[in-house]
KOLLUMKE-315993 format. One line per 2 residues: for each residue x, y, z of C-alpha. Coordinates in Angstrom, 1 decimal. Example, Ala and Ser with C-alpha at 12.3 -4.5 7.8 and 13.67 -1.06 7.14 Angstrom:
12.3/-4.5/7.8  13.7/-1.1/7.1
! end
This chain:
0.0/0.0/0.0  1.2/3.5/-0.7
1.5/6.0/1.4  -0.9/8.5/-0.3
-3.4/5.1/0.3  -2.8/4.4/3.6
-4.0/8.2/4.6  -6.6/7.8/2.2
-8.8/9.1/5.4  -6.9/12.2/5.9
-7.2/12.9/2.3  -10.8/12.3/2.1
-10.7/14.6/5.8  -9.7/17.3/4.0
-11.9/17.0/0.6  -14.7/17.8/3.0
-13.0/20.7/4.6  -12.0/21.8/1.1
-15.4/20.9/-0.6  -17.6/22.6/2.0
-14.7/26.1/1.7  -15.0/26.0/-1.8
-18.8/25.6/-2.0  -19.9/28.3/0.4
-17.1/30.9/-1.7  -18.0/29.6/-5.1
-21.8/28.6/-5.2  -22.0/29.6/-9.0
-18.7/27.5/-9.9  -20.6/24.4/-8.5
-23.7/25.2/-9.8  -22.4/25.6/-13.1
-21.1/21.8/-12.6  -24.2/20.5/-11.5
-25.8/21.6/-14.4  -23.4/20.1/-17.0
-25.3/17.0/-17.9  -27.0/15.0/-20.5
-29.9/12.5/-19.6  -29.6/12.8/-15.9
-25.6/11.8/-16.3  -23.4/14.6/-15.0
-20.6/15.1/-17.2  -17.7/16.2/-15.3
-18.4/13.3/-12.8  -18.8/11.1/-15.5
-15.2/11.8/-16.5  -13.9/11.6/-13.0
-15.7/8.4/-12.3  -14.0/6.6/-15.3
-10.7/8.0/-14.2  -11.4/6.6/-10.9
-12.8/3.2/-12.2  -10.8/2.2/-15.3
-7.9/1.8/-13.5  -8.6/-0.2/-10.9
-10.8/-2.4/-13.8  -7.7/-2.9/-15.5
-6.1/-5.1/-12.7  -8.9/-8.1/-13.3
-8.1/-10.8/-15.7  -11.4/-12.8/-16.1
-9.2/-15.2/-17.8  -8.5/-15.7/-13.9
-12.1/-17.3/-13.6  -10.5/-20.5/-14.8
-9.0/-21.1/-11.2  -12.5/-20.7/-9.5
-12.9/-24.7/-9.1  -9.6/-24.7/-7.1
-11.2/-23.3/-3.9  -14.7/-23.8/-4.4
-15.6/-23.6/-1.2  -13.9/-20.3/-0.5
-15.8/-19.2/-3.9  -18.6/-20.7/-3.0
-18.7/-18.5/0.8  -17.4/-15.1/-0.9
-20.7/-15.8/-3.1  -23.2/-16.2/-0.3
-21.7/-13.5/1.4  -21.6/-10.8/-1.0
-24.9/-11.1/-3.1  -27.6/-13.2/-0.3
-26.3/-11.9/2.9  -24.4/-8.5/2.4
-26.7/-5.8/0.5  -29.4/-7.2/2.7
-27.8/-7.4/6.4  -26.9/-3.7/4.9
-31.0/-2.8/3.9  -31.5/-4.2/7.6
-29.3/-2.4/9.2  -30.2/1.1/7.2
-33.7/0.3/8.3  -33.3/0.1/12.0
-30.7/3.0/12.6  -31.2/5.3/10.0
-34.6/5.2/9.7  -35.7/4.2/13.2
-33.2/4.5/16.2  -31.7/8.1/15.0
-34.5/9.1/12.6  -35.2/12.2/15.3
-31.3/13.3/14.5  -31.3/13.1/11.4
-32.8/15.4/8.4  -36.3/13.7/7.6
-36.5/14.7/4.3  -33.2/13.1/3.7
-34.0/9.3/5.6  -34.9/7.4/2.8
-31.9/8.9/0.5  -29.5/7.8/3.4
-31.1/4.2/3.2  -30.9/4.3/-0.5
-27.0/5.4/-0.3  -26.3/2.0/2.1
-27.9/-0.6/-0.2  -25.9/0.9/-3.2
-22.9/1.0/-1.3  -23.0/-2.1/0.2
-24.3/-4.0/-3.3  -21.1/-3.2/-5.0
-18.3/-5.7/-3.7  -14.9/-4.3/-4.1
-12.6/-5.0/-6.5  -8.7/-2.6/-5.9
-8.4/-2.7/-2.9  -8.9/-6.1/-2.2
-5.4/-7.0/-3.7  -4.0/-4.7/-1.3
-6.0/-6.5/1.8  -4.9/-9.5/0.8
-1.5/-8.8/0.4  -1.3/-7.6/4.1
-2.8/-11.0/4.9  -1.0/-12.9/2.4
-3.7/-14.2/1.1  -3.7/-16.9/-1.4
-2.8/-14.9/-5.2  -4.9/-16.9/-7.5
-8.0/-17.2/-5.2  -8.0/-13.4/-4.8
-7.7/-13.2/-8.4  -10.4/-15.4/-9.3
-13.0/-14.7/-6.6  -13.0/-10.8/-7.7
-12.7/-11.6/-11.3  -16.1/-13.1/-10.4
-18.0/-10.7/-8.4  -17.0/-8.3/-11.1
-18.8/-10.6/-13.9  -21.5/-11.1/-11.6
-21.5/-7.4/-10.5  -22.7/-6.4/-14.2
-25.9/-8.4/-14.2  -26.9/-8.4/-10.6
-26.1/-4.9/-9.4  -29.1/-2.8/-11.0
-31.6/-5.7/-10.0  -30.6/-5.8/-6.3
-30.6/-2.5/-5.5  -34.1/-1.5/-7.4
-35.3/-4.8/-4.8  -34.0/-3.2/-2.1
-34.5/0.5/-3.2  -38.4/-1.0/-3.6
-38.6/-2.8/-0.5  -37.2/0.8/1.3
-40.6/2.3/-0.8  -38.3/4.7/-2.8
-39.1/5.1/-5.7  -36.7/3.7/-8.4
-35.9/5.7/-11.4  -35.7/2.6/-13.5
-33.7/4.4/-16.5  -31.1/6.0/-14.6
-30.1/2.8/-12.9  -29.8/0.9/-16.1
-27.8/3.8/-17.7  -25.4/4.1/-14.4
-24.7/-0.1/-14.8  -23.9/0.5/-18.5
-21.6/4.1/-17.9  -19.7/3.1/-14.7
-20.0/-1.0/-14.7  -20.4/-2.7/-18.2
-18.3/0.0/-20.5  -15.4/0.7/-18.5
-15.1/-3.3/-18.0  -15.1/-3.5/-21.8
-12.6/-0.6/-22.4  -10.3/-2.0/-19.2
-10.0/-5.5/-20.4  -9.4/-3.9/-24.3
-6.7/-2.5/-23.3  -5.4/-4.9/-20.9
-5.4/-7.5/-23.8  -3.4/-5.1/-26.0
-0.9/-4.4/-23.4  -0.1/-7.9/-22.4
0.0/-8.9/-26.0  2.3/-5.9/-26.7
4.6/-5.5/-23.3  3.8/-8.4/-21.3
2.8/-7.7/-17.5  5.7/-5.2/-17.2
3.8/-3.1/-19.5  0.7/-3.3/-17.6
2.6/-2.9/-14.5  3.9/1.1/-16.1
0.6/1.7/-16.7  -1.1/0.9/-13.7
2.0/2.9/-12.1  1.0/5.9/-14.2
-2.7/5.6/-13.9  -2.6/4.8/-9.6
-2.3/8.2/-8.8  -4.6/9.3/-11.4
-7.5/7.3/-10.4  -7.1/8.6/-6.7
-6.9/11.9/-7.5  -10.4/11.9/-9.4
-11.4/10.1/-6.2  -10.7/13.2/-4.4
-11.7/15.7/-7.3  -15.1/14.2/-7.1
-15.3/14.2/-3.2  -14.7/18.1/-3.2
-17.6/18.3/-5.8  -19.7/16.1/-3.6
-19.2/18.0/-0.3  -19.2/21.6/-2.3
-22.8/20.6/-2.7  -23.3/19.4/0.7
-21.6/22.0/2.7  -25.1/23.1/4.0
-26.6/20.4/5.8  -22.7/19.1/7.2
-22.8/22.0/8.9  -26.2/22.1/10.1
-25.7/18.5/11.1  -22.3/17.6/11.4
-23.4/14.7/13.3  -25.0/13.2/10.5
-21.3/11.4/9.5  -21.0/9.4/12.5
-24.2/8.3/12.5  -24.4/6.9/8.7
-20.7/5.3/10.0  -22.4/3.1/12.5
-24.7/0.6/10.1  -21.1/0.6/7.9
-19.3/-0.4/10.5  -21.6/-2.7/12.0
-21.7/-4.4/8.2  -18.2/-4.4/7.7
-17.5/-6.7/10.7  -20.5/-8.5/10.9
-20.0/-9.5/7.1  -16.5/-10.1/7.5
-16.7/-12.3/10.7  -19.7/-14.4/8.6
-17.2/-14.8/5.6  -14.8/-15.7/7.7
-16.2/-18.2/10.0  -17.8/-20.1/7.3
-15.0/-20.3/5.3  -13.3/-22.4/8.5
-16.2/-24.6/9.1  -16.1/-25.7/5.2
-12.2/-26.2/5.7  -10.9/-23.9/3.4
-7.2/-22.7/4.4  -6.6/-19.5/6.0
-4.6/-18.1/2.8  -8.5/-18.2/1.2
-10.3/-17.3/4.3  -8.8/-13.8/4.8
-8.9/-12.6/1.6  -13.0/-14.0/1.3
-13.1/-12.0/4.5  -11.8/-9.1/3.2
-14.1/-9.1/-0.3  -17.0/-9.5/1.9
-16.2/-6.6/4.3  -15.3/-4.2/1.9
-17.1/-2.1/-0.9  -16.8/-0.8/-4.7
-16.9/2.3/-3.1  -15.9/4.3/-6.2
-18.4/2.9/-8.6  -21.3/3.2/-5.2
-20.4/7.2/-5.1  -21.0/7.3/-9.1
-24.0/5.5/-9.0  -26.0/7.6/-6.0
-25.1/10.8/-7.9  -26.4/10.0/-10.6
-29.8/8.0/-9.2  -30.3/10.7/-6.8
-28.2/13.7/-7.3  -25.1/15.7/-5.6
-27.0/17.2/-2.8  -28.7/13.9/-2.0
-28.4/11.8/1.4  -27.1/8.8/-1.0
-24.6/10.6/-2.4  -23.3/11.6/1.7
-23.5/7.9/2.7  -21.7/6.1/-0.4
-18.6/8.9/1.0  -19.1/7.8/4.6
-17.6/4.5/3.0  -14.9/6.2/1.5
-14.1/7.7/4.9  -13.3/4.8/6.9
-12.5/2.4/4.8  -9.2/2.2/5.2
-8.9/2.5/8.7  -11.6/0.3/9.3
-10.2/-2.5/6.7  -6.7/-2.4/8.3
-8.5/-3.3/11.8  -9.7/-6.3/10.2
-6.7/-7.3/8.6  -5.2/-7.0/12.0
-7.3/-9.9/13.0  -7.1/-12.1/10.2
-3.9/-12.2/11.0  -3.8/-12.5/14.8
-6.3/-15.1/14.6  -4.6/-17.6/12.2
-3.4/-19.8/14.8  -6.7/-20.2/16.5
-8.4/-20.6/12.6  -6.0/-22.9/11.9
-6.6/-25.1/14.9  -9.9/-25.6/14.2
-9.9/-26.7/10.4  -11.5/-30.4/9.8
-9.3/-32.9/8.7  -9.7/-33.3/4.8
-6.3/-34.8/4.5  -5.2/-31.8/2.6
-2.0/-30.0/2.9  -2.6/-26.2/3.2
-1.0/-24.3/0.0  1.6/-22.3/0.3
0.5/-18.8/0.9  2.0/-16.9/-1.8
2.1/-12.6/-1.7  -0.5/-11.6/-4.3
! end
């Protein structure tokens, strides 16, 4: 991990100090920007987003999806946890906080947009930053590979139909079109233009090519992280400051989700016998969130000075604090996970550095 990503939370501190500076001294600057856009799609954010996204999509091989049979069972846990167990525990957890324990703290008119920004966040799995969890675990390389190779492919199909469930179930309404048009701008063509160009580069320079690219791009991609942050918060400057408490409470059901899920993922993965090398890193997918694509997706569903919009950046903000903790005890606990494996007669793989 860099050190520009392991502050990523002082970075994103100071966005909202920046954003909500900027905003109150140029309203008309941010205004103009809010009104750039074509079919509900904000143009400037649109070109920020793909910075942000491309990227990071460039790092999947889906010829990695080969591998999936080798740990099925891992596969088969990240699966559960990440499409029937996480963007509903999240739903749950938006419903009973959000809109019931600190409803009387809490904007009204914004409670369902808060909801709505939780399911979207928590229905896309992550997919850069995973490599970098399981690194610090050292998780098993090809399993990592693989398993988010997989939620990505899944992610392209499933992602618009489980949060228009959820978004339904929440009784808000569901603007059908825009959903469909955010899968297809920020999911389905910047996987097609990532693995294009991933192609052409390993046919051309091999992985060392890909490798000076990625180098190039790394910096790029989390700078139009923060470029888009400072948008978001120009917008929201208002209501921050006439409820600043509104950040820690959205960070409660995200942190309750983050280890609940993670713990879940975990624990299964050691009652089916899996090794630890594949155990932390299905932890880690199942803990963590496309938060980049989830920011993207609640602008443009519900708008920059929407409560979806504030809660996909709640994610942002702790993640990497919050993701380090658990790898912290992946690893201090690998002695007590190993203990309790079943005997399969296996031999645990060696745990390679992804």
């Amino acid at each position: 991990m860099s050190t520009f990503e392991r502050y990523l939370t002082v970075w994103v501190g100071l966005c909202i100090v920046a954003g909500v500076a900027l905003g109150h001294g140029f309203p008309g600057v941010f205004q103009a920007i809010a009104d750039a856009e074509i079919a509900k799609v904000n143009l400037p954010v649109a070109a920020l987003i793909w910075l942000m996204v491309i990227p990071m999509l460039l790092r999947i091989d889906f010829a990695a999806l080969r591998h999936v049979g080798r740990h099925w069972r891992g596969i088969g846990v990240t699966l559960f946890v990440n499409w029937a167990v996480k963007p509903f525990s999240m739903a749950a957890l938006g419903w009973l906080f959000i809109g019931s324990l600190f409803r009387p703290f809490l904007p009204a008119e914004q409670i369902d947009s808060y909801i709505a920004g939780l399911i979207i966040l928590a229905a896309a799995p992550c997919t850069a930053m995973v490599f970098v969890w399981s690194n610090l675990t050292r998780g098993e390389p090809h399993f990592t590979l693989s398993q988010v190779a997989l939620n990505d492919a899944i992610m392209v199909v499933a992602f618009a139909p489980i949060v228009g469930l959820l978004l339904g179930l929440s009784a808000i309404t569901v603007p059908w079109g825009t959903l469909v048009l955010s899968v297809m701008l920020y999911i389905v063509i910047p996987v097609g233009i990532a693995q294009v160009v991933r192609r052409s580069l390993m046919a051309s320079g091999g992985q060392p090519a890909l490798d000076r690219l990625l180098g190039t791009l790394g910096p790029v991609s989390l700078a139009a992280l923060l470029a888009t942050l400072v948008l978001l918060f120009g917008f929201q400057g208002e209501q921050i400051l006439a409820q600043p408490a509104v950040i820690g409470l959205l960070a409660v059901p995200i942190l309750i989700q983050v280890y609940l899920n993670a713990g879940l993922a975990y624990l299964l993965n050691r009652v089916a016998g899996e090794q630890h090398c594949v155990a932390g890193p299905s932890a880690l997918i199942g803990a963590s969130n496309f938060f980049e694509l989830a920011v993207a997706a609640a602008i443009s569903l519900f708008g920059f000075h929407s409560g979806a919009a504030l809660a996909t950046v709640v994610g942002v903000l702790i993640e990497v604090p919050v993701m380090l903790t658990v790898v912290w005890i992946v690893n201090r606990s690998k002695g007590w996970y190993e203990g309790g494996l079943p005997d399969r007669g296996e031999r645990a793989p060696a745990a390679r550095r992804a």
